[in-house]
C-alpha positions as CSV (number, residue, x, y, z in Angstrom):
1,X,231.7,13.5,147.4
2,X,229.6,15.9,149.0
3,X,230.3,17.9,152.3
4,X,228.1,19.3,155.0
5,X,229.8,21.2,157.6
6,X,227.9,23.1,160.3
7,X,228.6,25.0,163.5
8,X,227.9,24.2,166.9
9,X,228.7,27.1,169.9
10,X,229.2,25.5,173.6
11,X,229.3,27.5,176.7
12,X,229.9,24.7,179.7
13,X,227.6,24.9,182.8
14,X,230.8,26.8,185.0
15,X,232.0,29.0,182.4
16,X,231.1,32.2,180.5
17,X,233.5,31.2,177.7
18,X,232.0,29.7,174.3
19,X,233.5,27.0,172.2
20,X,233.2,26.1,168.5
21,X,232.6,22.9,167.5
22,X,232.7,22.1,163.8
23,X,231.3,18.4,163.1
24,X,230.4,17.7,159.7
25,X,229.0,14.8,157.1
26,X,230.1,13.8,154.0
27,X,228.4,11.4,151.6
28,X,230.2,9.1,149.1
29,X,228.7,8.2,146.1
30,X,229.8,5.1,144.4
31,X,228.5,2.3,142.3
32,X,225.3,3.9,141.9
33,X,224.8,4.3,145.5
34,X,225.6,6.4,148.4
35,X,227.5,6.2,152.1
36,X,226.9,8.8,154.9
37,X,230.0,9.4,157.0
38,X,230.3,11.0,160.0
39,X,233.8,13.3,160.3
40,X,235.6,11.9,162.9
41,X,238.0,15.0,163.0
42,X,235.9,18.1,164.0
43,X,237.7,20.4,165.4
44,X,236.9,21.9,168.6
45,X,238.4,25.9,169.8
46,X,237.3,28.3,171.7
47,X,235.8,31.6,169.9
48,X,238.1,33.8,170.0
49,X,240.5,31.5,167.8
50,X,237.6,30.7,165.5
51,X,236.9,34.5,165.1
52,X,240.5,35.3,164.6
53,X,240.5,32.7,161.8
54,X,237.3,34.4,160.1
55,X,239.2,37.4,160.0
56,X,242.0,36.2,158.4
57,X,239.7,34.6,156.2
58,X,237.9,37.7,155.2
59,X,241.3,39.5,154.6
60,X,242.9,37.0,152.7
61,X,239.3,37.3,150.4
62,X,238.1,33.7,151.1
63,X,235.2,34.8,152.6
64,X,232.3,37.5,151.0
65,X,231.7,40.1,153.5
């Protein structure tokens, strides 16, 4: 399986605030071919939360600086 996550930041019409959106695809290979799937669970949060979570990230060493 293969896994393509990416980032999408959302700021509605009335707001200042931003959201992150994290959709992603995976594909499935199998019997010598392949399936494209969409992932039904992205999460959605605002940025503040997603930033906290980099940091913790980062200080845990997940993430290179």
């Amino acid at each position: 399986m293969e896994f393509f996550p990416f980032l999408v930041i959302l700021r509605t019409a009335d707001s200042t605030e931003l959201s992150c959106w994290l959709p992603y695809w995976h594909l499935l290979h199998k019997n010598g071919g392949t399936e494209l799937k969409y992932g039904q669970y992205a999460p959605m949060m605002q940025a503040d939360l997603f930033e906290d979570l980099l940091r913790k990230a980062r200080g845990a060493g997940y993430l290179a600086r």
